[in-house]
C-alpha positions as CSV (number, residue, x, y, z in Angstrom):
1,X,92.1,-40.4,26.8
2,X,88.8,-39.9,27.9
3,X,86.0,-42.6,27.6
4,X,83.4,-42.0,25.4
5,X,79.4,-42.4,26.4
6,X,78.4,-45.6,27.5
7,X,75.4,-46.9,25.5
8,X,72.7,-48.6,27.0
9,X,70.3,-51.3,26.0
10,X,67.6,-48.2,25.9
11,X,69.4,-46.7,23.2
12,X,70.4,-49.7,21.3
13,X,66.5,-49.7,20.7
14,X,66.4,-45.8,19.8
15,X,69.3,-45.9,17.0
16,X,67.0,-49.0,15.8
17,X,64.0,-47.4,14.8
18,X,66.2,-44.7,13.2
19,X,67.0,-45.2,8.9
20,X,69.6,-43.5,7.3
21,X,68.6,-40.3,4.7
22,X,68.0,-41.5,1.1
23,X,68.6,-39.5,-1.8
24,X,66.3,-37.1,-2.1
25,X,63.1,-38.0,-4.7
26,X,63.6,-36.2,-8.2
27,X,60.8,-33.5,-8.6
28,X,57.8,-35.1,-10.7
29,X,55.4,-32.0,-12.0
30,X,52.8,-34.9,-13.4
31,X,52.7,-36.2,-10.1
32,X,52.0,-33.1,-7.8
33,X,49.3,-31.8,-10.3
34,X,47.5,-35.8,-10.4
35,X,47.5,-35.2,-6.1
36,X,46.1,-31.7,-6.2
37,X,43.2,-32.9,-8.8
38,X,42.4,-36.0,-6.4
39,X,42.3,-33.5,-3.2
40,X,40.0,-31.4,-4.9
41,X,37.6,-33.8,-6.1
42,X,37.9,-35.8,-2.7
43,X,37.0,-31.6,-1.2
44,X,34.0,-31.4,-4.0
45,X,32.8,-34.9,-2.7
46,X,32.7,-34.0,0.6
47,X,31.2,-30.6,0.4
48,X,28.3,-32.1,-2.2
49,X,27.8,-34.8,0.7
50,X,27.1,-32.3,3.4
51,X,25.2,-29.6,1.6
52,X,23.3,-31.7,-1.1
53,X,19.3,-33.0,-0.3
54,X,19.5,-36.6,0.9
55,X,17.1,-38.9,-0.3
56,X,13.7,-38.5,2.0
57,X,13.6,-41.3,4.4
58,X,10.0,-42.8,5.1
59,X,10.3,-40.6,8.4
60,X,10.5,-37.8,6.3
61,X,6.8,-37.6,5.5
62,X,5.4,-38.3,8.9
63,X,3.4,-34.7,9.5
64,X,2.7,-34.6,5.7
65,X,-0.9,-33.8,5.4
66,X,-1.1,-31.6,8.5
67,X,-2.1,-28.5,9.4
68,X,1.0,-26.1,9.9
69,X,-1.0,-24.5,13.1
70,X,-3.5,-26.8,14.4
71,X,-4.5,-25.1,17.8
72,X,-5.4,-21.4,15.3
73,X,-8.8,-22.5,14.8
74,X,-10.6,-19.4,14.7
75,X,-9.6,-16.4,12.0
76,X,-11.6,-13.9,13.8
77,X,-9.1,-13.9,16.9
78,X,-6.7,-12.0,14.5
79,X,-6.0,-8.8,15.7
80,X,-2.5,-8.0,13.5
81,X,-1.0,-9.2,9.9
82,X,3.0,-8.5,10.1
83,X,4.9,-9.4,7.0
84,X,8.4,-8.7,6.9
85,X,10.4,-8.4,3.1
86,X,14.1,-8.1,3.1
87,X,15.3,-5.6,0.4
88,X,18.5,-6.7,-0.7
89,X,19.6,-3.5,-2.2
90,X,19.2,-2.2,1.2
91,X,20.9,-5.0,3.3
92,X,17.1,-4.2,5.4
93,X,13.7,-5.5,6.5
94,X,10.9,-4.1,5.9
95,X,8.1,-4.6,7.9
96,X,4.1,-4.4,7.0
97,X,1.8,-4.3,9.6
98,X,-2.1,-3.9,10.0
99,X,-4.3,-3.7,13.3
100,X,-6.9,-3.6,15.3
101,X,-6.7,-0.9,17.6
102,X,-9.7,-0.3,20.3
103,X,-11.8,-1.8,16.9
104,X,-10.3,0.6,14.3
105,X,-8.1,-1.1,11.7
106,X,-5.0,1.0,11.1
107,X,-1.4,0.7,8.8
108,X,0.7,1.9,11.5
109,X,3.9,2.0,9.3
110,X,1.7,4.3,6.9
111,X,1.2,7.1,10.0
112,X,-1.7,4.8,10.9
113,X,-3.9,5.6,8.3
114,X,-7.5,3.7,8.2
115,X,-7.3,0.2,7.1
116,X,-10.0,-1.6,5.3
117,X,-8.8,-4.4,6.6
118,X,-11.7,-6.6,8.6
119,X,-12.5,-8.8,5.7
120,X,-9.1,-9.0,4.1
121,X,-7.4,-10.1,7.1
122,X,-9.9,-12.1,8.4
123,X,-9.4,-14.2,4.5
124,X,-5.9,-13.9,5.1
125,X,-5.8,-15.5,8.5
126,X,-8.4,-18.1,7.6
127,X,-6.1,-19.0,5.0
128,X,-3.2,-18.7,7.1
129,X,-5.0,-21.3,9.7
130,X,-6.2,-24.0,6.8
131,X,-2.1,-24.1,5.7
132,X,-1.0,-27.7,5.0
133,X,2.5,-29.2,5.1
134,X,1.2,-30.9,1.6
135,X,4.8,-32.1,0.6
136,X,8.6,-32.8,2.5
137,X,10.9,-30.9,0.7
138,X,14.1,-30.6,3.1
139,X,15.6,-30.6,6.3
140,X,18.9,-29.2,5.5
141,X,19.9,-25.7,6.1
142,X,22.0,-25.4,3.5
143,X,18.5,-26.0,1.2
144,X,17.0,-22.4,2.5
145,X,18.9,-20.3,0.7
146,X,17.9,-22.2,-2.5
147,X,13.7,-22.6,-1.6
148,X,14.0,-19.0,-0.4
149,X,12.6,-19.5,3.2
150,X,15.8,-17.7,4.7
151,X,14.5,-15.8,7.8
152,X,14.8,-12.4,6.8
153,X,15.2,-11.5,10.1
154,X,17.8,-13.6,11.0
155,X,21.0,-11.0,11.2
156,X,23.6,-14.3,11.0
157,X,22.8,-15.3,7.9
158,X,25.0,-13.6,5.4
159,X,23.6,-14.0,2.1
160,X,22.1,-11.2,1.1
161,X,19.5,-13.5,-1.0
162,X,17.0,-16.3,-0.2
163,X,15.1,-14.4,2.2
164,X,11.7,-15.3,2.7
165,X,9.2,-13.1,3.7
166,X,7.7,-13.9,7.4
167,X,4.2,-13.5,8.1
168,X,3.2,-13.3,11.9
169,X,-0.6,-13.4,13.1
170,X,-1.2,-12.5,16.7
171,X,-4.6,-12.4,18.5
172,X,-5.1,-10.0,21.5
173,X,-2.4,-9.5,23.4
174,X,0.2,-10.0,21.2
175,X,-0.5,-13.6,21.3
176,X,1.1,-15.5,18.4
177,X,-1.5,-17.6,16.2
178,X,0.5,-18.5,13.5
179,X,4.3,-17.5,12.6
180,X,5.9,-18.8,8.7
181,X,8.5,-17.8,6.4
182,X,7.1,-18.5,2.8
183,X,9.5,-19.1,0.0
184,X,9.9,-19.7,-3.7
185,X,6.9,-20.7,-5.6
186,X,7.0,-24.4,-6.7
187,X,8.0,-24.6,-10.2
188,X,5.3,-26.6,-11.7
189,X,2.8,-26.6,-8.7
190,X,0.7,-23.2,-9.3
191,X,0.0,-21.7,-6.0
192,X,2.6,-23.9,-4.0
193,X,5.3,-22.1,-2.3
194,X,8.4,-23.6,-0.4
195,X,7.1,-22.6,3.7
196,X,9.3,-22.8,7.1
197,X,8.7,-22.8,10.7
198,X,11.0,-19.9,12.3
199,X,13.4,-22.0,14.3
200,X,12.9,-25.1,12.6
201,X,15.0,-26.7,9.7
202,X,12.4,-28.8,7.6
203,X,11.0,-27.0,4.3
204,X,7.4,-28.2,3.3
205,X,5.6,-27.3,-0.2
206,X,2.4,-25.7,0.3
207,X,-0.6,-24.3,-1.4
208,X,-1.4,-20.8,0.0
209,X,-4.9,-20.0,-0.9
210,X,-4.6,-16.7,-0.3
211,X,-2.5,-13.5,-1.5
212,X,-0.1,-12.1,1.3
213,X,-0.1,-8.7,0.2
214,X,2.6,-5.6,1.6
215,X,1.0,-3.8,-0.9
216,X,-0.8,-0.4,1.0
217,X,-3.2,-0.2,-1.7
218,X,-4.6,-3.3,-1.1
219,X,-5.2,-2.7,2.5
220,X,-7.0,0.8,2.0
221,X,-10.5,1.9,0.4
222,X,-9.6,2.3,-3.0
223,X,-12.4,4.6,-3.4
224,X,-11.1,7.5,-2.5
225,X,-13.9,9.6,-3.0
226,X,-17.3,7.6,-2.5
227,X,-18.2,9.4,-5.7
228,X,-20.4,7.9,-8.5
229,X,-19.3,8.8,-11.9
230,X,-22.9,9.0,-12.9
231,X,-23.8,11.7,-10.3
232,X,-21.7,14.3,-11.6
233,X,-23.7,16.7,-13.3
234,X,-21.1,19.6,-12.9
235,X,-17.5,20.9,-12.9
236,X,-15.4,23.8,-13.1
237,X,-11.7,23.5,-14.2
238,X,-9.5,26.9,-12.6
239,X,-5.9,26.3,-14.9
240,X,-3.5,28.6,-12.2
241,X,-0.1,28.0,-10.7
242,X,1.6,29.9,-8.3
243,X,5.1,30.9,-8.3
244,X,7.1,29.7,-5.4
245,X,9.1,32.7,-5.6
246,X,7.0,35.3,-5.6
247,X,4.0,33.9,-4.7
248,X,2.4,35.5,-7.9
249,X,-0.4,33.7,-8.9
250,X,-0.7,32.9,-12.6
251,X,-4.2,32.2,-14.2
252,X,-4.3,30.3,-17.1
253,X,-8.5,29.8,-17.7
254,X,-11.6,29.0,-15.6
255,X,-13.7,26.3,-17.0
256,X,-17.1,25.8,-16.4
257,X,-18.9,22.5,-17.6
258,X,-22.7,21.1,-16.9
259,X,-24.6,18.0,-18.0
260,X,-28.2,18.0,-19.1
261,X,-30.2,14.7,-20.2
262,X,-26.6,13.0,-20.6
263,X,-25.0,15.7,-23.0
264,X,-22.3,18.2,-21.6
265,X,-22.1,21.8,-22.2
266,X,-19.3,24.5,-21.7
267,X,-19.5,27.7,-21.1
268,X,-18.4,30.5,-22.7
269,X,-17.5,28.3,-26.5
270,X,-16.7,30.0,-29.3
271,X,-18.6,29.4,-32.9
272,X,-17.5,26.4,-34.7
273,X,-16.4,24.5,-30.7
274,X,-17.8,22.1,-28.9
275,X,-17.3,19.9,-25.7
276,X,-15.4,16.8,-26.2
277,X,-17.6,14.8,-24.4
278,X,-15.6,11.7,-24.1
279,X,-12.5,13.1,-22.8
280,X,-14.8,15.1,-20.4
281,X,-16.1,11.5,-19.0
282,X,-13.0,10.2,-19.4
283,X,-12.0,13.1,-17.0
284,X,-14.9,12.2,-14.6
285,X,-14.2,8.1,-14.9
286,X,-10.3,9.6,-13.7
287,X,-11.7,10.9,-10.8
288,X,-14.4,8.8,-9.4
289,X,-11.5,6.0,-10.0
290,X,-8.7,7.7,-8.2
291,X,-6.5,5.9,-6.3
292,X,-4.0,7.2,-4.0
293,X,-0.1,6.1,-3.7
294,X,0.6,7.4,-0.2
295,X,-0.8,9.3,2.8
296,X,0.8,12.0,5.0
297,X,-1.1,13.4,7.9
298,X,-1.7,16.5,8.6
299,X,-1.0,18.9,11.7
300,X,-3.5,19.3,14.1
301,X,-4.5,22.6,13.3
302,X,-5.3,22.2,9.2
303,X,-7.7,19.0,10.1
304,X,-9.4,20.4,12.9
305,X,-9.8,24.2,11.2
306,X,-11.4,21.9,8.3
307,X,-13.7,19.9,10.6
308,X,-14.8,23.0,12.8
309,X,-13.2,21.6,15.7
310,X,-10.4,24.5,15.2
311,X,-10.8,27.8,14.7
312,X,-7.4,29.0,13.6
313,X,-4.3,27.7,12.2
314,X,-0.8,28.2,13.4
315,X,2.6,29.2,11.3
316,X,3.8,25.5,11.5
317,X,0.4,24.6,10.2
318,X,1.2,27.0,7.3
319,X,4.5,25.9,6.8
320,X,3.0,22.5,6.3
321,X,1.0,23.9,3.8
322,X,3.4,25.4,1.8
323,X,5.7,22.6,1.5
324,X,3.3,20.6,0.2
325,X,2.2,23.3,-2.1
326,X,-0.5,25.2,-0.5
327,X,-1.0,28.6,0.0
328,X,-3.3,30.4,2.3
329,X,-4.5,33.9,0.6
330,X,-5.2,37.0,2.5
331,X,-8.8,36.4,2.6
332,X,-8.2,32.4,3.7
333,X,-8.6,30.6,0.7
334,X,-6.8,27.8,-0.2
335,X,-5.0,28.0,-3.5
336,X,-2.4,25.2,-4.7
337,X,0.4,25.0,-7.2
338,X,-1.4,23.4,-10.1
339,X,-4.6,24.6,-10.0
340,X,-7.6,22.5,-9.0
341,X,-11.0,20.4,-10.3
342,X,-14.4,20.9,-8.7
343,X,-16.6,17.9,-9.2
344,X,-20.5,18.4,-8.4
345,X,-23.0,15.3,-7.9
346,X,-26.8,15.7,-7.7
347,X,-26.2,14.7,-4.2
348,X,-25.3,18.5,-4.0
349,X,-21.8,17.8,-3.1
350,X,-19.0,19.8,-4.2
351,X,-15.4,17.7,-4.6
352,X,-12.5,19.9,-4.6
353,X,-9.2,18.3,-5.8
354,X,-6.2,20.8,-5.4
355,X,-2.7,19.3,-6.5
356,X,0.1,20.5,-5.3
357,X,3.9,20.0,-5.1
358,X,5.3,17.0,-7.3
359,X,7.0,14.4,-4.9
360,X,9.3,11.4,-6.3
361,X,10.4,8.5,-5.3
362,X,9.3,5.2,-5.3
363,X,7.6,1.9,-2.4
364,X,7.5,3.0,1.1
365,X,9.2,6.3,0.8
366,X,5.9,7.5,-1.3
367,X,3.4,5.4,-0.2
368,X,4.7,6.3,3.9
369,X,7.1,9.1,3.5
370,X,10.2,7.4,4.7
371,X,13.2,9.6,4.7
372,X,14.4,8.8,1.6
373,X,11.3,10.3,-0.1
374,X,11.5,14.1,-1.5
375,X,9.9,17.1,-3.6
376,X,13.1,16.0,-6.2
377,X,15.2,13.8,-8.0
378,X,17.4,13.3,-5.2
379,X,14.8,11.2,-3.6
380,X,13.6,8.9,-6.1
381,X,16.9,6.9,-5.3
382,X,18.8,5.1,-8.5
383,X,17.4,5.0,-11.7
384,X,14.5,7.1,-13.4
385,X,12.8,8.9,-10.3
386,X,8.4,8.2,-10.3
387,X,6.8,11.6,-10.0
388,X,3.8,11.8,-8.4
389,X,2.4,14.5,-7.2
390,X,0.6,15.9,-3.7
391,X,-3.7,16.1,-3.3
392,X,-5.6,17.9,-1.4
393,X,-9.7,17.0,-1.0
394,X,-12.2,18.8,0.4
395,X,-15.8,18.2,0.5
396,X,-18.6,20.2,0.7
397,X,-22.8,20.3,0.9
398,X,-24.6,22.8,-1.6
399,X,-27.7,23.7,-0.2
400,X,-28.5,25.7,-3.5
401,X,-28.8,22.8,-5.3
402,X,-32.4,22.1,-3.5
403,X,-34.1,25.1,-3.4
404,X,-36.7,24.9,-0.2
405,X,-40.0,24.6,-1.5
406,X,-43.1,25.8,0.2
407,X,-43.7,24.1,3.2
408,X,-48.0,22.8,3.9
409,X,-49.9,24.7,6.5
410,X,-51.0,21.8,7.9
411,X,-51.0,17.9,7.7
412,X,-55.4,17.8,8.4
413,X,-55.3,15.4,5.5
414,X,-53.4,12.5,7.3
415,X,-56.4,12.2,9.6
416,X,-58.9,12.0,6.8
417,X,-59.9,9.1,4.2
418,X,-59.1,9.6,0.9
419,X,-63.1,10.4,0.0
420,X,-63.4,12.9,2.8
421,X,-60.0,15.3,1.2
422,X,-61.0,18.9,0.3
423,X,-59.4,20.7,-2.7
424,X,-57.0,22.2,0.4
425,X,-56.2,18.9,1.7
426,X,-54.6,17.9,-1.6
427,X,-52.9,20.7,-2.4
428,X,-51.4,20.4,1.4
429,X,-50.6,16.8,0.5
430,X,-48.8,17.8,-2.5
431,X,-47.0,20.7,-0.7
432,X,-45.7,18.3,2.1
433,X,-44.5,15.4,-0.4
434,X,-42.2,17.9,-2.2
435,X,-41.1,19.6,1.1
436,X,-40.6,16.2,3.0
437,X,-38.2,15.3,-0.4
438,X,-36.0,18.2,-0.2
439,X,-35.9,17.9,3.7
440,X,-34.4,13.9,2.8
441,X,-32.2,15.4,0.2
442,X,-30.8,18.0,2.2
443,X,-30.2,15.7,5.7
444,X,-28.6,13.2,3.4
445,X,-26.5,15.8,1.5
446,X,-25.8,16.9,5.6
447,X,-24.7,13.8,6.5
448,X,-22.4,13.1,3.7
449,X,-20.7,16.2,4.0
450,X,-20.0,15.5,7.5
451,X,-18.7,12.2,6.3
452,X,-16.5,13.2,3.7
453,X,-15.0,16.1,5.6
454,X,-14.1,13.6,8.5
455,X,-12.5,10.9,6.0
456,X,-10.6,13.9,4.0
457,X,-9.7,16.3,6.5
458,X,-6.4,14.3,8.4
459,X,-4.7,13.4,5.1
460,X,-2.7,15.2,2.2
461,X,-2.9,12.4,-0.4
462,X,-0.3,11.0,-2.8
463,X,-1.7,10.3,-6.3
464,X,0.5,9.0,-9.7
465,X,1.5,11.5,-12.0
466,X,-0.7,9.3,-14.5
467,X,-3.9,10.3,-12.0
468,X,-3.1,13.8,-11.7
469,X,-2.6,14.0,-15.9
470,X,-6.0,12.0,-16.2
471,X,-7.6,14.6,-13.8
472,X,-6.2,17.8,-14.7
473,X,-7.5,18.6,-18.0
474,X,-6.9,21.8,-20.0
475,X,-9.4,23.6,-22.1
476,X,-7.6,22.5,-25.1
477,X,-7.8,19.2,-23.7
478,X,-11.8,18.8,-23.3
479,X,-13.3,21.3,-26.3
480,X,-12.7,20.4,-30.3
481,X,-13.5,22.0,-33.4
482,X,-17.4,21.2,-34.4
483,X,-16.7,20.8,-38.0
């Protein structure tokens, strides 16, 4: 009979530290469900200590009071305004831009289009460069989404809300003045918004003095025409549309109206009618007031034809045209699909406003022409699609409306005193103030032409359909019953 394994002082020690099994616990449901409540609430504790805004510490508030960019001292070393908004609908940021390129302000996001932007940037970054860190709010990320100073360029963060919008000011050469994200406004603290740092953790309050607009209307002469309401002595309504399919042209009524010693008159009325002479300046006010909603530009070929720089137009350029709602007729005028509205001033200018094809949609893809804009409903994105509607403006001088007087023989009488001026003398004198007048009024009507044509001549405007219903009057629309 064999020996069985020798045990050793080693595993004396071993067997010691081993207990025998106990009966197994019984099953206690009160007790599992009082651990699982206790875990939780020692989790919640946890989490609300990490994520929760500590108490500021007196270090907190060491750089309250300063300047956010101390070494931008000078707004007129702004050359560009970028703001970027993040869309959450979209998952996307947006960026705004305006510049100065070779010392013309441009949008380039809106095809470059002319910015009135000198003065508006220039308050914008003078703002910018008087920011203060007036207040410490935080210095914990997990605040940002809360204060809404969430870089909305920052591709890690995954909430799709809480995104600030960052506004970037760079002099020449792309050099960076200032650089912020700006949050929530301060409830309670009118004008005070929640501001970052890019890069940096610690969320100030601060009082921006000025408005950070994206807003392409508020970068642009709203004055679309340069016209003055009050100059308008003249108009002329043509109520056509063409059809698309057939190119047919469909005349509704011409209407001619003119303004003498502040009271309009229409042509053509029947007995017992009468202008309406408030919706007719109402109509004018519309006008003189217009303000666009987008810009496109347009080929080559159509500007330069309209500025004389051109002298014939290819099929693309038509093509252009036509989408937009422009035709060309045989004889090479311009006709549009809802008729058009001449506007004369005693300047002896002649607006034309020619409104074509309807366009919805709604922000950038209007205002820029992004690809989700379109000439349907399919365009406008979810919800009830904005119509508004294409616009065409030319501009041009009437020399007709200053009739050359007859010009003086001579000018003997400028060398004469006023005792020594025969009966010739004065008439001559008489003969060259009224010509010198109409030679004023005609190089001024010359020069504004050229003006206008150069300003109108890249762009097919976007207008409301609100504008274009202002506008576009009817005769129904601007003559009543005189009893």
């Amino acid at each position: 009979m064999s020996a069985g394994p020798t045990r050793t002082k080693e595993d004396d020690k071993t067997m010691a530290n081993v207990t025998e099994p106990t009966a197994a616990a019984p099953d206690r449901p009160e007790l599992r469900r009082t651990q699982t409540i206790a875990g939780a609430a020692l989790l919640l504790v946890v989490v609300a200590a990490v994520s929760a805004p500590r108490n500021p510490e007196p270090g907190d508030f060491v750089d309250v009071g300063e300047r956010f960019f101390p070494n931008f001292e000078d707004p007129a070393e702004a050359m560009s305004l970028e703001v970027i908004e993040y869309d959450p609908e979209t998952a996307e940021a947006i960026p705004f831009r305006v510049q100065n390129a070779a010392g013309i302000w441009t949008i380039p996001s809106h095809h470059d289009y002319p910015a009135d932007g000198a003065d508006r940037l220039a308050q914008t970054a003078a703002g910018i460069l008087l920011l203060e860190k007036d207040d410490f709010r935080s210095e914990n990320v997990a605040d940002h989404a809360a204060l809404g100073v969430v870089d909305p360029l920052d591709d890690a963060a995954v909430s799709l809300v809480g995104r600030g919008r960052r506004v970037t000011v760079k002099a020449s050469g792309d050099r960076v003045l200032a650089d912020l994200i700006i949050g929530n406004a301060v409830e309670g603290r009118e004008g005070s918004y929640f501001v970052r740092i890019p890069e940096q953790k610690r969320v100030y309050v601060s009082r921006l003095g000025v408005e950070v607009s994206t807003n392409f209307a508020d970068w642009i002469e709203r004055d679309l025409l340069l016209m003055d309401q009050d100059r308008v002595d003249r108009a002329v309504l043509e109520d056509y549309s063409i059809n698309e399919r057939t190119l047919r042209v469909d005349r509704r009524g011409r209407l001619a109206l003119g303004q003498e010693d502040g009271e309009w008159t229409i042509e053509g009325l029947g007995a017992g009618e009468e202008p309406d002479s408030f919706e007719v300046r109402e109509m004018i006010r519309a006008a003189s007031e217009l303000e666009i909603v987008g810009v496109r530009p347009k080929p080559a070929g159509i500007a330069g034809t309209l500025t004389g720089d051109v002298a014939a137009i290819s099929n693309s350029d038509i093509l252009s045209l036509q989408t937009r709602g422009y035709y060309l007729t045989q004889g090479g005028s311009l006709l549009s699909n809802e008729g058009e509205v001449q506007l004369e001033t005693d300047q002896g200018i002649r607006y034309t406003l020619r409104f074509g094809e309807v366009l919805y949609g709604r922000g950038e893809a209007v205002s820029a022409g992004t690809p989700d804009a379109g000439a349907g409903p399919a365009g406008a994105g979810a919800g009830e699609p904005a119509e508004n509607r294409y616009l065409f403006v030319t501009a041009e001088f009437l020399p007709s409306r200053f009739p050359e007087p007859p010009a003086p023989p001579n000018r003997d009488y400028l060398e004469k005193g006023s005792d020594e001026l025969t009966d010739e003398d004065r008439n001559n004198r008489d003969l060259a103030r009224d010509w010198d007048a109409w030679q004023d009024n005609v190089e001024r009507g010359r020069e504004l032409e050229e003006t206008l044509t150069r300003r109108f001549a890249g762009w097919y405007y976007v207008i409301s359909q609100e504008s274009f219903e202002n506008i576009r009057k009817t005769r129904d629309d601007l003559v009543r019953d005189a009893s």
